[in-house]
N, C-alpha and C positions, 0 to 999 in steps of 0.2 A: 457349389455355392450358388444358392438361387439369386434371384434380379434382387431384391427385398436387404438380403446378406450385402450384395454389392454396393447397394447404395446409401445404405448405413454405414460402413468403413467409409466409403467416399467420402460421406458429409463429415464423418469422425477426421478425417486426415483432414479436410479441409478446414475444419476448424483447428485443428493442430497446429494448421499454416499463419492462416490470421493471427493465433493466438503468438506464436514465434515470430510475428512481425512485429505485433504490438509490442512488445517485451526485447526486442531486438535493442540494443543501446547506442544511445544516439551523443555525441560528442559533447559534452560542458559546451565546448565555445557553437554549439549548432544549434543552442535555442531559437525555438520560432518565434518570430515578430507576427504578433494576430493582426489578421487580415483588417478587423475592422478597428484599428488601432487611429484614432484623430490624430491628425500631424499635431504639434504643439505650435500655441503662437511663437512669431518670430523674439517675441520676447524674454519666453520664458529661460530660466538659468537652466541649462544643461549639464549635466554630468557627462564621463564618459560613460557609455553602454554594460563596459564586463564593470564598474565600477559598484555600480547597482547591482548589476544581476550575483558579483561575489559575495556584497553583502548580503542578499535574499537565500541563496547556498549558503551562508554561513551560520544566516537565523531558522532556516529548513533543519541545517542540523544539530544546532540546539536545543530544538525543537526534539527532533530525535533523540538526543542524550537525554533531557529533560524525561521524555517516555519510558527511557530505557531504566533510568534512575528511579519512576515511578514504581514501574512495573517490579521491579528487583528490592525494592521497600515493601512491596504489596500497600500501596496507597492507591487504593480506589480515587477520594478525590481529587489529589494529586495529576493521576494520571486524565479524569474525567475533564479537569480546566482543563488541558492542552487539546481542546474538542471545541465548537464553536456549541451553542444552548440549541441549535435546532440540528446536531449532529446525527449522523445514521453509523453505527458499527455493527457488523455481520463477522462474527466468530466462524473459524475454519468446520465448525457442525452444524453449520448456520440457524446460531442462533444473534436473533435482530436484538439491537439495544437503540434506543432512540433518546434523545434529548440528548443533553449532557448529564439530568439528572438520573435518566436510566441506565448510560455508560455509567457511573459511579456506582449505581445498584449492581448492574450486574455484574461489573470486573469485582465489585467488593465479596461478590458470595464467591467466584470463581479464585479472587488472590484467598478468602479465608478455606479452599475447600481443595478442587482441583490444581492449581496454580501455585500453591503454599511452597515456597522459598525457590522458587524457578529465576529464571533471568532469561532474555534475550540474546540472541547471538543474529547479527548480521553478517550476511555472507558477499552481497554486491547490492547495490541497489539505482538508480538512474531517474534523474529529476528532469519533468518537462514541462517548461511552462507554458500552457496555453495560454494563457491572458498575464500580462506585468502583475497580477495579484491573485494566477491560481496557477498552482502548479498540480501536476499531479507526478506521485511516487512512486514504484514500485521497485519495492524489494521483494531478496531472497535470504531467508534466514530460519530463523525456530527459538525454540524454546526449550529452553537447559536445565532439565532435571539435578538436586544437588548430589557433586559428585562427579557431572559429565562438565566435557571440555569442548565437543564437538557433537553437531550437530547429525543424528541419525536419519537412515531414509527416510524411516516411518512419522517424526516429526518435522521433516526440511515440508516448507512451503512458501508461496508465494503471494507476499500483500499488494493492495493498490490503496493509496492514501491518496486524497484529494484534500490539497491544505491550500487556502484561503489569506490574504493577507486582508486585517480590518483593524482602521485607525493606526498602520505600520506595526500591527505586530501578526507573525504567520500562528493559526489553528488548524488540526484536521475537523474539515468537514463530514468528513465519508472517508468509510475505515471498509476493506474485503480481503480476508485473509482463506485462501484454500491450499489444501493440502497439495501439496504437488504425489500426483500419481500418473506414471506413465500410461499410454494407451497399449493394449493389448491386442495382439488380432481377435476376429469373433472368433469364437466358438463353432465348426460347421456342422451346419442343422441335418438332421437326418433325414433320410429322402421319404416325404409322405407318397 
């Protein structure tokens, strides 16, 4: 194996690593309090902390059922409002949809074409909120051909959703869904 082979697996494993931290799951009651969060005045009416934060997981995942219900109807626009109007979605072939009116274009060719009578399947997935009005999500799951029950290798993959809360109600921002494929060793090269 030349210098060249070896440092390519390196940076490959390395990033394997990062990636398995990121995605590592982190406890419901261990959400982070952001650093740059203003103390409240002493005035203001307080809640308790998981009080808020269960209701915010509670509207994240109707938010989710709401998508799931979308997608399983094949409602493009349906599925498009649950997106804030300046949203970005990248499909696991990556293909970009931008706006919310272009998510509605393009889930609508893909529910009338590729997608036609599919559903969703969640497999796990783990909320973290960086700021009290953005969370980000990542799940593991796929998409259910009619007929199947369980999710197969070659469809399981893994999304990131970045949902926003505005005016008290939660939207995805930013949608990236990739196929999950494991890494393989290289190939070794033949000696020039």
């Amino acid at each position: 194996m030349n210098r060249h082979t070896t440092r390519k697996i390196r940076s490959l494993v390395a990033l394997a690593a990062v990636a398995a931290l990121v995605a590592a799951p982190v406890p419901a009651s261990a959400a982070p309090v952001p650093a740059s969060a203003a103390p409240e005045p002493a005035s203001a009416a307080r809640e308790p902390a998981s009080a808020g934060h269960d209701r915010d997981l509670a509207a994240l995942q109707q938010l989710r059922q709401r998508q799931d219900d979308a997608w399983q109807r094949g409602d493009a626009r349906a599925y498009a409002a649950l997106y804030t109007p300046d949203a970005d979605l990248v499909t696991f072939n990556g293909d970009h949809l931008s706006t919310r009116a272009g998510i509605e274009e393009g889930m609508g060719y893909y529910f009338t074409t590729y997608l036609r009578g599919t559903r969703l399947l969640q497999q796990d997935e783990r909320v973290r909120f960086v700021e009290s009005d953005v969370a980000v999500v990542v799940r593991t799951g796929c998409v259910l051909w009619p007929g199947e029950s369980a999710c197969t290798d070659e469809a399981l993959s893994v999304n990131t959703n970045v949902a926003v809360k505005r005016r008290g109600q939660w939207l995805y921002t930013s949608f990236q869904n990739t196929r999950i494929r494991p890494l393989r060793p290289a190939e070794p090269t033949a000696n020039r």
